[in-house]
VOMAR-534229 format. One record per residue (C-alpha): residue in one letter; x, y, z. Coordinates in steps of 0.02 Angstrom, whole numbers, plus 32768, in hexadecimal, padded with zeros to 4 digits. Last residue first. Example, Ala and Ser with C-alpha at 12.3 -4.5 7.8 and 13.67 -1.06 7.14 Angstrom:
VOMAR-534229
S82AC7FCB8165/A82677F1F8186/
END
This chain:
VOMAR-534229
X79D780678668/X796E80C385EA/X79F481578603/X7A9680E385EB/X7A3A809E8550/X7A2E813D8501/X7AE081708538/X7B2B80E084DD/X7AD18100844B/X7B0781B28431/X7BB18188844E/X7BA8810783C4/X7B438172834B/X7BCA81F8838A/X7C4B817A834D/X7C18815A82A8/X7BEB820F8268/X7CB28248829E/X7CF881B2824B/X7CA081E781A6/X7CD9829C81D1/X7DA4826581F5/X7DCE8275812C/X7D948333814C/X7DF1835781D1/X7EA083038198/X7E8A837B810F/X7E5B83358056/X7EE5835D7FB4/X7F8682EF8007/X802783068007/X806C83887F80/X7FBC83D97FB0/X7FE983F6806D/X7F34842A80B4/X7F268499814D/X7EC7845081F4/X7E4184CF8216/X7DEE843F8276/X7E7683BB8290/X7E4D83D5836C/X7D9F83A5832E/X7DCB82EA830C/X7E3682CD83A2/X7DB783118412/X7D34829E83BD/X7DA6820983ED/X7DAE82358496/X7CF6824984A9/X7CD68193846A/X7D78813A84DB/X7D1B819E8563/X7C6481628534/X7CA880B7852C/X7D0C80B285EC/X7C5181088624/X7BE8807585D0/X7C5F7FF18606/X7BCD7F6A85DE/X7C367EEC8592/X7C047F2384CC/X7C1D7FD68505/X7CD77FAF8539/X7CEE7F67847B/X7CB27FED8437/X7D0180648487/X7DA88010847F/X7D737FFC83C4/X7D5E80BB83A2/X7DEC80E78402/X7E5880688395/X7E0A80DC82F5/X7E2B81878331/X7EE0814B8355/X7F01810682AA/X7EA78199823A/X7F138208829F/X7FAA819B828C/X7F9B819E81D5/X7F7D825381BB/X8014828B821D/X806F81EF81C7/X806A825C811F/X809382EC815E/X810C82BC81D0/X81628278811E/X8147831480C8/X819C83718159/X82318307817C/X8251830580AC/X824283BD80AE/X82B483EB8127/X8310836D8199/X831F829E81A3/X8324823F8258/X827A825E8288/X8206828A81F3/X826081F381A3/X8246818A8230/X81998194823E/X817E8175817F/X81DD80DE8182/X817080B6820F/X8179807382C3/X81337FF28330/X81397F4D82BC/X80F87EA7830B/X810F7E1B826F/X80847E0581E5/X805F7D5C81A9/X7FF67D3E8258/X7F827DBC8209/X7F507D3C8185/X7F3D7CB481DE/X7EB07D1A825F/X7E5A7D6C81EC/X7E1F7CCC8170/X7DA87C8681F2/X7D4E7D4581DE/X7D167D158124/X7C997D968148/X7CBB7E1680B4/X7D087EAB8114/X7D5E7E2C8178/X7DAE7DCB80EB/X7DDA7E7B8094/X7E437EC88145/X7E9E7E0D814A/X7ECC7E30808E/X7EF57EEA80AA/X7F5A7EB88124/X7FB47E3D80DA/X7FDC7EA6803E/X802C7F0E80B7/X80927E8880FE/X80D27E678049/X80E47F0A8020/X81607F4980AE/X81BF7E8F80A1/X81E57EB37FE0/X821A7E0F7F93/X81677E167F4C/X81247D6B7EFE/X80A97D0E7F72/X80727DA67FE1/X805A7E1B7F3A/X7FFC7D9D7ED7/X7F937D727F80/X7F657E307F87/X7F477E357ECB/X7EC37DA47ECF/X7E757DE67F86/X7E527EA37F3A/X7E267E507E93/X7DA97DED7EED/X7D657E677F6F/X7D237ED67EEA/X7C8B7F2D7F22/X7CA97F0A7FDC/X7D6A7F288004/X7D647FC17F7C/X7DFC7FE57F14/X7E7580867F2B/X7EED803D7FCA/X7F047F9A7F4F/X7F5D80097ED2/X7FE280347F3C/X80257FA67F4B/X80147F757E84/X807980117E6D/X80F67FD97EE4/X80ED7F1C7EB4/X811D7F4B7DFA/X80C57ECF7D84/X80BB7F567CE3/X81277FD07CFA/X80E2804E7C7E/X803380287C5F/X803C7FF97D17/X805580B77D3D/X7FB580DE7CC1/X7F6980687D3F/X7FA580C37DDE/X7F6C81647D95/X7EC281247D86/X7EB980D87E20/X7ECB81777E7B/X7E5381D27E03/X7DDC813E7E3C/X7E0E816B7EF3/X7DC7821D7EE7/X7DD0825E7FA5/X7E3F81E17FF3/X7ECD81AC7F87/X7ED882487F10/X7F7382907F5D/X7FB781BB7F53/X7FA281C37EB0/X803382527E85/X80A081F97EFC/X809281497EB5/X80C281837E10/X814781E77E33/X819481687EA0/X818380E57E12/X81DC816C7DAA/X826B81737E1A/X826C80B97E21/X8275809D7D61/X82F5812D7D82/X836580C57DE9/X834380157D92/X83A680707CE6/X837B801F7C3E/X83BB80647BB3/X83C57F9E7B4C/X831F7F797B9E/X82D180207B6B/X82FE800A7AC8/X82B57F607AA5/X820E7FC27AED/X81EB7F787B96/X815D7EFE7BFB/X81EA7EA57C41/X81A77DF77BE9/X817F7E577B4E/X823C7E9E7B4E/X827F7DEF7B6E/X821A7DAC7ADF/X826B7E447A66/X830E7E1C7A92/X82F47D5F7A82/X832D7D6779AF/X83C57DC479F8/X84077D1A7A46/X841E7D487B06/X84D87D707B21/X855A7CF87B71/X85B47CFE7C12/X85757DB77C44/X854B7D767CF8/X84877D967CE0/X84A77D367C15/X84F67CB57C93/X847B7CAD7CE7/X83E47CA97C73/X84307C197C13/X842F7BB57CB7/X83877BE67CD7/X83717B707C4E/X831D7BBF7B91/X82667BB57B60/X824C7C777B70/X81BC7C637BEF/X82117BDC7C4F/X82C07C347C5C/X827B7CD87CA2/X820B7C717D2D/X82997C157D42/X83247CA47D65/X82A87CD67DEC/X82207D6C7DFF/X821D7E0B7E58/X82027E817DCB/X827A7EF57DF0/X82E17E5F7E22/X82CD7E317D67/X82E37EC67D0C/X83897EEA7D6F/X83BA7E2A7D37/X838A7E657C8D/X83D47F107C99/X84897EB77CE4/X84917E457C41/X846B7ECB7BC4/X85127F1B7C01/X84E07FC47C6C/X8550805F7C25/
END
């Protein structure tokens, strides 16, 4: 059975804040907190209920407390939003609250929340919780996510000196967890997982064609532009017929491609106008 001790430290790194932060908000010296973390001494029962509202728990849950299934759960949570990501994002973001309900604070949840808010209509809680997430997480894989979507938000919103710093936060990474769990795990978990990055990396390479194109159209490589163009189109309609896995995801890779799809014909269509007046 976990000693009160070990589900307040367990609290805590869940969490991702310090013995201070604990001490300051109970009135007591990170000192205190340590040794109740080391089972020296025991909290004083009148702070059992403070301790509780700090952790966002019933009293009972802190004394049953178990980290794994908190993280379990978490896992549930995320997973069930993340089907709901593209096509309704608001039920996305609704599950993701209710999760918060629960775990209030937890940088997973809070992760995945900033894929389900729009850059444009509410760019300040998008930059607010992405600069809570860079400055407290101890979790490298949200933290440099948050900076992305912080770098992606000052762009969207033309604070384009602001890019530049921010992407420099995030170090070169050429692989995936989600890669390497289709690769080096079997059955199931390998499947779900090239699922998931299936979608990913076709969203990924249709975009980068898109800006080579663009890019090469800007400097007057007109044929180099059109290519990068047609390529990308290929890629879209070669997810036509494309089957849906509902434990993954509820829209095709096909269907979340279309917006892309209108974009870049414009784009071709352009280009080829103004090759012909030429």
């Amino acid at each position: 059975m976990i000693k009160i001790g070990e589900k307040i430290k367990a609290l805590r790194k869940q969490k991702n804040i310090s013995q201070d932060v604990l001490a300051n908000y109970l009135g007591v010296s990170f000192q205190a907190v340590s040794k109740w973390e080391n089972e020296s001494t025991l909290p004083d029962v009148m702070m059992i209920p403070a301790i509780a509202s700090f952790f966002g728990v019933s009293t009972d849950e802190l004394f049953d407390f178990n980290l794994y299934e908190v993280e379990k759960e978490v896992e549930k949570i995320c997973y069930e939003a993340y089907k709901y990501r593209v096509d309704d994002p608001l039920a996305s973001e609704r599950i993701l609250r209710d999760g918060l309900q629960r775990f209030p604070g937890n940088d997973i949840i809070l992760n995945n929340l900033l894929y389900t808010l729009d850059f444009n209509t509410r760019a300040d809680e998008v930059i607010t919780l992405c600069k809570t997430l860079i400055e407290s997480t101890k979790d490298d894989s949200v933290k440099y996510d948050a900076c992305r979507f912080l770098a992606t938000c000052y762009k969207e919103n033309g604070q384009n000196d602001l890019v530049k710093p921010t992407l420099e936060m995030i170090p070169e990474i050429y692989f995936t967890k989600l890669e390497l769990v289709a690769s080096l795990l079997s059955g199931e978990d390998s499947y779900i997982a090239a699922q998931k990055q299936k979608c990913i990396s076709a969203d990924t390479l249709v975009e980068m064609l898109k800006i080579s194109g663009e890019y090469l159209a800007s400097i007057g490589e007109n044929e180099k532009a059109k290519k990068q163009f047609d390529i990308a189109l290929k890629v879209i309609e070669s997810f036509e017929g494309d089957f849906v896995v509902e434990d993954v995801i509820k829209t095709n890779v096909y269907d979340v491609l279309q917006k892309q799809k209108s974009d870049i014909q414009k784009l071709f269509e352009n280009i080829t106008t103004t090759t012909t007046q030429v």
